[in-house]
N, C-alpha and C positions, 0 to 999 in steps of 0.2 A: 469404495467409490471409484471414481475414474479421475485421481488425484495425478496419479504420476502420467496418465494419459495425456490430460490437462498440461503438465507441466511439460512433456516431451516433446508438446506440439507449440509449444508458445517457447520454447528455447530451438525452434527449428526455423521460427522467425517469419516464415512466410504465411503459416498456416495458423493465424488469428481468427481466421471465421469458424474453424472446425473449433476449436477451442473452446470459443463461444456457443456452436454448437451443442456439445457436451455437455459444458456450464449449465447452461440451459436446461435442458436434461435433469439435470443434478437439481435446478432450483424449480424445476416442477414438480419434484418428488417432496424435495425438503426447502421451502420457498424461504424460511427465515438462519438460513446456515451462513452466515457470517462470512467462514473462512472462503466457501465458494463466491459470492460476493465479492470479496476482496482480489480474489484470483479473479472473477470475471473484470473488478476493476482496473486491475492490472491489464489487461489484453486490452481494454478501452484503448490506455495510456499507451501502448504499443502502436496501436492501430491510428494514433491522434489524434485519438474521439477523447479530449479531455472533458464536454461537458459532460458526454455518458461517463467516464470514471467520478469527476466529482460524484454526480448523480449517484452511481452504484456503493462506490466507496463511503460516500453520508449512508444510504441506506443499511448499508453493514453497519454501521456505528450506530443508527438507532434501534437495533437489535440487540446489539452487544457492544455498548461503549468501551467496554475495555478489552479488547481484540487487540492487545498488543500489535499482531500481525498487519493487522489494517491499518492504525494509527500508524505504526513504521513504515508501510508502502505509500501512502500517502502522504506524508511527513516529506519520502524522500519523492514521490513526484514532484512535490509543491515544490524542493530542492531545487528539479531537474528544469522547473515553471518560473524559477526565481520569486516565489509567494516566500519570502523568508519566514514572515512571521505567521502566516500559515501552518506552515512547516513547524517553526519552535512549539507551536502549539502543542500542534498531534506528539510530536518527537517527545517532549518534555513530560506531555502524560504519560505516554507510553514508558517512560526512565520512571515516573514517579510511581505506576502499576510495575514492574520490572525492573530494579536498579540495575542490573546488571545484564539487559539487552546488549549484547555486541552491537547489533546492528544499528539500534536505536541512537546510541551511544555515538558511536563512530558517524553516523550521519547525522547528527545535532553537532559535532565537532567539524561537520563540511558546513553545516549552514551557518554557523559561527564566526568559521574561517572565511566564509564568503560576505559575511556583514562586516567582516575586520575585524571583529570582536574578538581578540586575541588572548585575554585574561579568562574568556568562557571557552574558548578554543581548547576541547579536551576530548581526546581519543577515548578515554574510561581511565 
């Protein structure tokens, strides 16, 4: 697929729309593919189209609830949004589908550390 495409172009910062572009592409071929989803929701969240991420990012997870990957990029949007409890949601499933998520893990210990919640405050 055109994964690392995708990813070259949305770590290049400017170039969100071709991204999308691609995305696209990718989800007219295979319209219920999760992970592309979650990538297209990510470049929403780039671009600070947060309701199309909501939007895309739900839609991933009513394909595939447990998308670990999706759950943890939205988890850590909602971070980035200050939706705490948002966040603990997706985060928390995502640890209970995957105990040992780094990512998950370590970003449930920012949303933690950001409620003050210091006795849940754990990096893994």
């Amino acid at each position: 697929m055109r994964w690392k495409l995708v990813k070259k172009l949305i770590s290049r910062g400017s170039e969100y729309d071709e991204a999308l572009k691609n995305l696209n592409k990718v989800l007219e071929i295979y319209p219920d593919n999760s992970y592309a989803l979650g990538v297209r929701g990510e470049v929403y969240y780039y671009k600070k189209d947060h309701d199309e991420m909501v939007k895309t990012l739900s839609k991933a997870l009513e394909i595939d609830s447990d998308n670990v990957y999706v759950l943890g990029i939205r988890g850590s949007i909602y971070l980035n949004l200050r939706k705490f409890e948002e966040a603990l949601n997706d985060l928390n499933k995502a640890i209970e589908i995957e105990p040992n998520n780094a990512f998950a893990l370590s970003t449930c210990g920012g949303v933690n550390k950001s409620l003050k919640k210091y006795k849940e405050y754990r990096i893994w």
